[in-house]
N, C-alpha and C positions, 0 to 999 in steps of 0.2 A: 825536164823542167815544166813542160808544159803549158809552158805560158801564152796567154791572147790577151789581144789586144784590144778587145771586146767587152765594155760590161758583164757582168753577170748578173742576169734575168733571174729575181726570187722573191719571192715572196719577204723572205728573213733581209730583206734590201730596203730597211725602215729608215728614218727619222728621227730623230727625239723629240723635236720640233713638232712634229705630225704627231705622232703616237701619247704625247704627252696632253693633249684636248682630247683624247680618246681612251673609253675603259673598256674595249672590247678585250683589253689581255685579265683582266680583272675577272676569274670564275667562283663561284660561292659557291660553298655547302651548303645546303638547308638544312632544314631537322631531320627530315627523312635518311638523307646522305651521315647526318650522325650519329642518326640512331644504328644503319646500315653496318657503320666503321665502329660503332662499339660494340654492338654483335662481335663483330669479326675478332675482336681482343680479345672478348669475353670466350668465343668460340678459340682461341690460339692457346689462351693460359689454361683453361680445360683444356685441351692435348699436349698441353706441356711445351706447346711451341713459341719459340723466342727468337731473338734476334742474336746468330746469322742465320738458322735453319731455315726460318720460315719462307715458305715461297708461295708463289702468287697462285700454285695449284691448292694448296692448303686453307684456301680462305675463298669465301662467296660473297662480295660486295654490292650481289643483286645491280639495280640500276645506277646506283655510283658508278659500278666497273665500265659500264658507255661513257657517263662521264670523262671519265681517266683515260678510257682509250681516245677518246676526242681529244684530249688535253696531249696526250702523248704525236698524237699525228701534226696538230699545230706546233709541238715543239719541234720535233724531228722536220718537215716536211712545211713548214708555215713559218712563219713570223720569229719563232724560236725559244719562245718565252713564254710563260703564264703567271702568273700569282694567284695562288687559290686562298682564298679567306672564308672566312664560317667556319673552320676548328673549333668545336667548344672544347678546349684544351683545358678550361679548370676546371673539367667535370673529373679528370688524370691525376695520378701520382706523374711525375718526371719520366718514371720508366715506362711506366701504362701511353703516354702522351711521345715517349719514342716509338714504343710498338705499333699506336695507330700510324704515326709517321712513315714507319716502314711498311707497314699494309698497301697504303696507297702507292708507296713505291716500288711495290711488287709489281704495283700494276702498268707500272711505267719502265720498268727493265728489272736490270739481277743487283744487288747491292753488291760491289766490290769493293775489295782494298784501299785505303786511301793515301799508305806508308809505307814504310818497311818491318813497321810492328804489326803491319794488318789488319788496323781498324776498319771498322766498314761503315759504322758510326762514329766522324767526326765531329769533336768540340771545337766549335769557334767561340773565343773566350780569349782576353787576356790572361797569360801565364807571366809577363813583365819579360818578354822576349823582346830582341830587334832585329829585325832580318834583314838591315841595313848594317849592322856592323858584325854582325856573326853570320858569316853564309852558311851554315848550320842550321838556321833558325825558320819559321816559317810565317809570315804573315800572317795567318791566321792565328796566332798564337800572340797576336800585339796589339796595342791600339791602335795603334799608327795607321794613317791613313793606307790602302794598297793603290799601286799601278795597275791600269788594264790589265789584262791576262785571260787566261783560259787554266781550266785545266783538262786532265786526262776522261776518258768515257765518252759516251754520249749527252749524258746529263746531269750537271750536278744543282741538286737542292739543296735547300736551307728551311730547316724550320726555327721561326723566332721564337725561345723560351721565355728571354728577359732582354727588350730592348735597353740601351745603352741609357744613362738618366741626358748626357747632351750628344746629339752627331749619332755617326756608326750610322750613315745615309748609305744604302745600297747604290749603285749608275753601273747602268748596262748599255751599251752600242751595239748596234750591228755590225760585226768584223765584215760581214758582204757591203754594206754601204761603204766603210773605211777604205775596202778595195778598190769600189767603184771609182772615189771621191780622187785615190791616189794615183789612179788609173789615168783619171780627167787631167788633175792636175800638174804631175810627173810619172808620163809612164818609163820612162826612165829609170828611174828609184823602183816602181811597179815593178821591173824584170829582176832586180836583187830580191828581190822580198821573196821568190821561187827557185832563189837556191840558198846554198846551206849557211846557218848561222850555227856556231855551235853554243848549246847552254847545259848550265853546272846542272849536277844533279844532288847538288846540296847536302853531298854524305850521305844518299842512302842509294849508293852504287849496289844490286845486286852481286855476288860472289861472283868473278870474271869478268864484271865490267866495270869497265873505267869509271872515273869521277864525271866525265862530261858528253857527249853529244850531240850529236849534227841533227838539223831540220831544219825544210823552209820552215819560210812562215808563213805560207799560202803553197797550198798545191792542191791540183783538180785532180780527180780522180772517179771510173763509173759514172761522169756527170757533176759529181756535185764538188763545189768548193769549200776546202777544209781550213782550220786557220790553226795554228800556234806558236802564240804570242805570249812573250814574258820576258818583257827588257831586263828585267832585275836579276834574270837565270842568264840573258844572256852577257850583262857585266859583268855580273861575277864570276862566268867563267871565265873572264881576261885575268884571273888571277892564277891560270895556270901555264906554264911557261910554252907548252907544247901548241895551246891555244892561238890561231893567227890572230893578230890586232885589227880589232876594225876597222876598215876602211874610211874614210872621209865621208863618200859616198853612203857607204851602210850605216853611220850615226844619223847621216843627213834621216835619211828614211825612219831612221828612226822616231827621232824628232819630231818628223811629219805624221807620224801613225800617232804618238802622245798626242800632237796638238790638234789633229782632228778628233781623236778618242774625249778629250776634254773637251771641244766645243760644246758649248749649251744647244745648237741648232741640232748636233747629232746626237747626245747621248740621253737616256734615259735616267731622271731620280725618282727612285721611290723609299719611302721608309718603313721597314717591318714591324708589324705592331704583333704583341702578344699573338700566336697561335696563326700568324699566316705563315704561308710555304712560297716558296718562290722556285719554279723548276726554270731552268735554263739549258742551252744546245749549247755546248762545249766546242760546236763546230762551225757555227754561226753565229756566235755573242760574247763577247768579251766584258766582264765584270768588273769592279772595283767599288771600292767603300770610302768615306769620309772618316776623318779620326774620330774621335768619342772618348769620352770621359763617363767613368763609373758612379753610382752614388758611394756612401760610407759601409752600406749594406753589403757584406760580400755574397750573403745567399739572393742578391737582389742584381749580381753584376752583368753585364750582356752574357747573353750566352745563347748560340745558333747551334744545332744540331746539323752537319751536315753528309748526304748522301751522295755518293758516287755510282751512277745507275749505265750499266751495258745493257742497252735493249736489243744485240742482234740483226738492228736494222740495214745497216752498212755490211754489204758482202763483201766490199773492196775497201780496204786502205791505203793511200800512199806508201809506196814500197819504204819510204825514211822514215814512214811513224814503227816499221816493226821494230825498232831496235828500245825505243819506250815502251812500247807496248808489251812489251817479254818484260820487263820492271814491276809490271802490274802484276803479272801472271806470276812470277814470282811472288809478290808479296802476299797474291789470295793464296797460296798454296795452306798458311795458317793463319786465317781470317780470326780475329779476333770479338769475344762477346763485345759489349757496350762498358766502359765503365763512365760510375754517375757520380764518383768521388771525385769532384776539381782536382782536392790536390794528390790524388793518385794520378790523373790527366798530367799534371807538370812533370810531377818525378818521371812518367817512362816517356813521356815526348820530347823533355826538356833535352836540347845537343851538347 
């Protein structure tokens, strides 16, 4: 279990409150950095390299690549987050404007899996899904507003192609402050959250494994404190009969993680505008969006590109993350190209 009864001392131990009068997460491109990152395109489609092949040995992004590594150690190791803007993204086709995307993502881990089909490039975009009434379904696939949560890797990004015409509000927290906060307030509730909850795995069970799984939602490990959280994986795995029913206690906790995750004192809003990236620690930040409404335009609708990055950094993991983390490695086993058709995106993701 692991558990103490001790804050956790980090840097990624923010505010919303605080961080919100502050644009130190806030890094731009200049010209230099884009002329740098169109080189590097220019130099990939002359060698015929595209996305999944291309890796971070394959490209030279001169003094950008300090950049990125800076941005990489602040997320891993700092604060947990950055937003990088100055993309001149309408200098791009679509697919030109994913490749720069993943260039810079080279430089910040390995593009993995994101499914069971093996995207490695994620569409966030409405498909007219709801992940509220079909556990099959996936929130990014909806308007609908999402719950905190995390996902899988070390990092996942988002690049904005086409912000939403109303809403589609990014808010980030610090899962370490949340700890802290629940620490203070009920370290009691604190000691369930380090052992196991089980959540669904929404129908895309690798071959041998079951429908659902065990994990804290906070376990320390080598030092550092890891989080995985996703109330909605773990409801909806109460719809499997083998599944134990939650305790009084564990919704209680529940509860309390939602309503500190929603304080305005803790969490972070920002809104993505054409051609920023938003890189986040999957181990220290929990995410969610506000709902949003489309314009008429369907080539005009939100639409976020998003990446799932393993940088290698972590030598240890919580012994209860391996059993998700073989999910992954399965699914990279046949990584799939990009597709840039929407309604090719609904027909294979649609459950």
């Amino acid at each position: 279990m692991n558990f103490s009864d001790r804050p956790y001392e980090h840097a990624s131990a923010w505010r919303g409150d605080a961080m919100s009068r502050s644009s130190e997460w806030i890094v731009r491109l200049d010209a230099q950095d884009n002329e740098l990152l169109h080189r590097a395109v220019c130099d990939a489609r002359s060698a015929g390299l595209g996305i999944p092949g291309l890796r971070r040995s394959d490209i030279d992004l001169g003094p950008l690549g300090a950049k990125l590594q800076a941005m990489q150690q602040e997320i891993l190791q700092g604060r947990g987050f950055v937003l990088l803007r100055g993309f001149d993204i309408d200098r791009y086709t679509l697919e030109d404007a994913a490749l720069a995307y993943w260039c810079i993502g080279a430089y910040l881990g390995q593009g993995a899996a994101q499914n069971a089909q093996g995207d490695v490039l994620g569409h966030v975009t409405n498909l007219g899904a709801d992940f509220r009434a079909d556990p099959n379904a996936r929130g990014y696939q909806t308007r609908q507003s999402l719950p905190y949560h995390n996902d899988l890797m070390d990092i996942v990004g988002l690049l904005c192609i086409h912000p939403a015409r109303v809403g589609g509000i990014s808010r980030i927290v610090s899962s370490t402050a949340i700890h802290n906060e629940v620490l203070r307030q009920r370290p009691d509730l604190l000691r369930l959250a380090y052992e196991d909850f089980v959540m669904d795995r929404r129908g895309e069970a690798p071959e041998g494994k079951g429908p659902h799984y065990a994990i804290p939602l906070f376990a320390r490990t080598g030092g550092h404190l890891f989080v995985r959280y996703n109330r909605t994986y773990v409801e909806s795995a109460q719809r499997f009969p083998d599944v134990p029913r939650l305790s009084d206690a564990q919704i209680e906790l529940l509860d309390l993680i939602d309503r500190l995750c929603n304080d305005e004192k803790m969490h972070l809003s920002m809104e993505l505008a054409r051609g920023d990236m938003q890189f986040i620690s999957n181990h220290t930040t929990l995410h969610s969006r506000t709902d949003y409404e489309d314009g008429p335009d369907p080539s005009q609708r939100r639409l976020l590109l998003r990446l799932w990055l393993n940088t290698g950094f972590f030598q240890q993991f919580p012994a209860a993350y391996q059993d998700r983390l073989e999910d992954t490695v399965a699914w990279q086993k046949n990584p799939r190209p990009p597709i840039f058709d929407v309604s090719a995106v609904q027909v294979e993701l649609a459950h």
